[in-house]
C-alpha positions in Angstrom: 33.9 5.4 -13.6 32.3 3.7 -16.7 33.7 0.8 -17.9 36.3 0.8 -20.6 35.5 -0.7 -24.1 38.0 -1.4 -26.7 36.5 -1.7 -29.9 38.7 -3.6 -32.7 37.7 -3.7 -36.2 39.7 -3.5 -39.5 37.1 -1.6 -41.3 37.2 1.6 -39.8 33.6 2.7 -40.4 32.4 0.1 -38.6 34.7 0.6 -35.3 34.3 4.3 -35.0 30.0 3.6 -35.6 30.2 0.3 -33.0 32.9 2.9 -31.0 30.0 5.8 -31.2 27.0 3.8 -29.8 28.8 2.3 -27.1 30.4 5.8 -26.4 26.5 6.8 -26.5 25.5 4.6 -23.8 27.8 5.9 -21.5 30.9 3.6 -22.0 34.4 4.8 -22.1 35.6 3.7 -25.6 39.2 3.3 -27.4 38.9 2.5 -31.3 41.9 0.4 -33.0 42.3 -0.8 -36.0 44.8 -3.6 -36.1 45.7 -6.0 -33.7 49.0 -5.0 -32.7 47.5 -1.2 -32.8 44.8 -2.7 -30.3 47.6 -4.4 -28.4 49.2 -0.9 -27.7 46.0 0.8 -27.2 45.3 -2.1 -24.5 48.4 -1.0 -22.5 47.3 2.9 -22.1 43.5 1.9 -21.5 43.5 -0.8 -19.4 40.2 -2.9 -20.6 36.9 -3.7 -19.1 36.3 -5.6 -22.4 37.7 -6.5 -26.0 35.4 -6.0 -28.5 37.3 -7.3 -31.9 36.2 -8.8 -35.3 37.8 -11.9 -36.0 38.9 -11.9 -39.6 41.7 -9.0 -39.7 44.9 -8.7 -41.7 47.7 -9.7 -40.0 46.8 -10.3 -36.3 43.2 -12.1 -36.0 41.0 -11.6 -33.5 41.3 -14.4 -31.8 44.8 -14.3 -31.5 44.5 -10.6 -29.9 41.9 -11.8 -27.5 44.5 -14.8 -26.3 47.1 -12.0 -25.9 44.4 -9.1 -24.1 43.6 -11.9 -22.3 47.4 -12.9 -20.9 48.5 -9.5 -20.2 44.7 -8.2 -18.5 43.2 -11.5 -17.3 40.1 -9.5 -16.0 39.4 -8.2 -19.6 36.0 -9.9 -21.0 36.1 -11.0 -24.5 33.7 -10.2 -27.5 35.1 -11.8 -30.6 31.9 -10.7 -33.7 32.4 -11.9 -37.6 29.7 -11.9 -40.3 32.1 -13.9 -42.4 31.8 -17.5 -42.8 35.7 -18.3 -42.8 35.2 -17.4 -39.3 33.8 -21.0 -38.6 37.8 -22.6 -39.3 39.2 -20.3 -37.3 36.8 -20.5 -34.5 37.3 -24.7 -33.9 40.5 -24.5 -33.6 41.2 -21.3 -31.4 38.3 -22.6 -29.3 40.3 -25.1 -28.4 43.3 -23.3 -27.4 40.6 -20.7 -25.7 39.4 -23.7 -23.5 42.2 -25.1 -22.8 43.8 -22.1 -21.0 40.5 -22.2 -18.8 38.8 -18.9 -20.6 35.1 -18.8 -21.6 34.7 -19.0 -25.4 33.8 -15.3 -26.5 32.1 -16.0 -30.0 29.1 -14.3 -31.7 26.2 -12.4 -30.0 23.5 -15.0 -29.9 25.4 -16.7 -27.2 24.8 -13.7 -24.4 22.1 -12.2 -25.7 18.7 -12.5 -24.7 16.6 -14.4 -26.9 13.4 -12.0 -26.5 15.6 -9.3 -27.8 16.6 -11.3 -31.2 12.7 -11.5 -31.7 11.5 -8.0 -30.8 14.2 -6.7 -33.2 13.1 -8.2 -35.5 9.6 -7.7 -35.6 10.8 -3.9 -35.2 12.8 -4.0 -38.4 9.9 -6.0 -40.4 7.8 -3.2 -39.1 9.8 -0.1 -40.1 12.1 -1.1 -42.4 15.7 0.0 -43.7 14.8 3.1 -41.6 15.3 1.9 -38.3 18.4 -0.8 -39.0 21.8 1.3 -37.8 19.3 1.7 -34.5 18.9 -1.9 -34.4 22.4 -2.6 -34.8 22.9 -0.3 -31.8 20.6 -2.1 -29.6 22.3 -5.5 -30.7 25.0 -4.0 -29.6 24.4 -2.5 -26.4 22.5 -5.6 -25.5 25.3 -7.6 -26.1 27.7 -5.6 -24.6 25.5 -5.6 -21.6 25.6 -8.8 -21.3 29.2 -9.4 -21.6 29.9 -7.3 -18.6 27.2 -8.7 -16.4 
């Protein structure tokens, strides 16, 4: 059985596209779109991994992964922003991340591998706009890859 994905993202073109290239690559995948909505989703799915942005109304991601994480300790964590508010937010749940003894789950360029950043882009310079939702995807994948590894 593949493992199970849960993507979580406020703006709902960009879960259901992550959602589709994982689903692509042969990963089981729920979508969500609010944290407590990711919370329920959570208790029918059963995660591999929690794949959440971080700056959501309500419930941020970092507060969904502490409460993934309680309930389905096993659950690996993917927290992704392109905001810079995120930094705040990150220091201080960081702490309250380490202090419970789980691995900090922040931003992509911490799992994955640097060769990738660097053929991608070179790809992009290359090609252009054309080939940048397929980058995204390999970004992804890579990452996500990674994460499970």
């Amino acid at each position: 059985m593949p493992p199970r994905i849960l993507v979580v993202d406020d703006e709902r073109s960009i879960a259901d596209s992550v959602a589709e290239i994982i689903r692509r690559a042969g990963y089981e995948v729920r979508t969500a779109y609010t944290g407590p909505g990711a919370v329920s989703a959570a208790g029918s799915f059963d995660p591999n991994l929690l794949r959440t942005d971080v700056l959501m109304p309500g419930m941020n991601g970092f507060e969904l992964a502490l409460q993934v994480k309680q309930t389905y300790p096993s659950c690996r964590l993917v927290l992704f922003s392109g905001q810079a508010a995120t930094a705040a937010l990150a220091q201080r749940f960081g702490r309250e991340f380490t202090s419970r003894g789980y691995n900090f789950p922040l931003f992509p360029s911490q799992s994955i591998r640097p060769g990738c950043w660097k053929s991608c882009r070179n790809r992009l310079l290359k090609q252009g706009d054309k080939v940048s939702l397929q980058l995204g995807g390999d970004i992804i994948l890579e990452h996500l890859h990674a994460s499970l590894a």
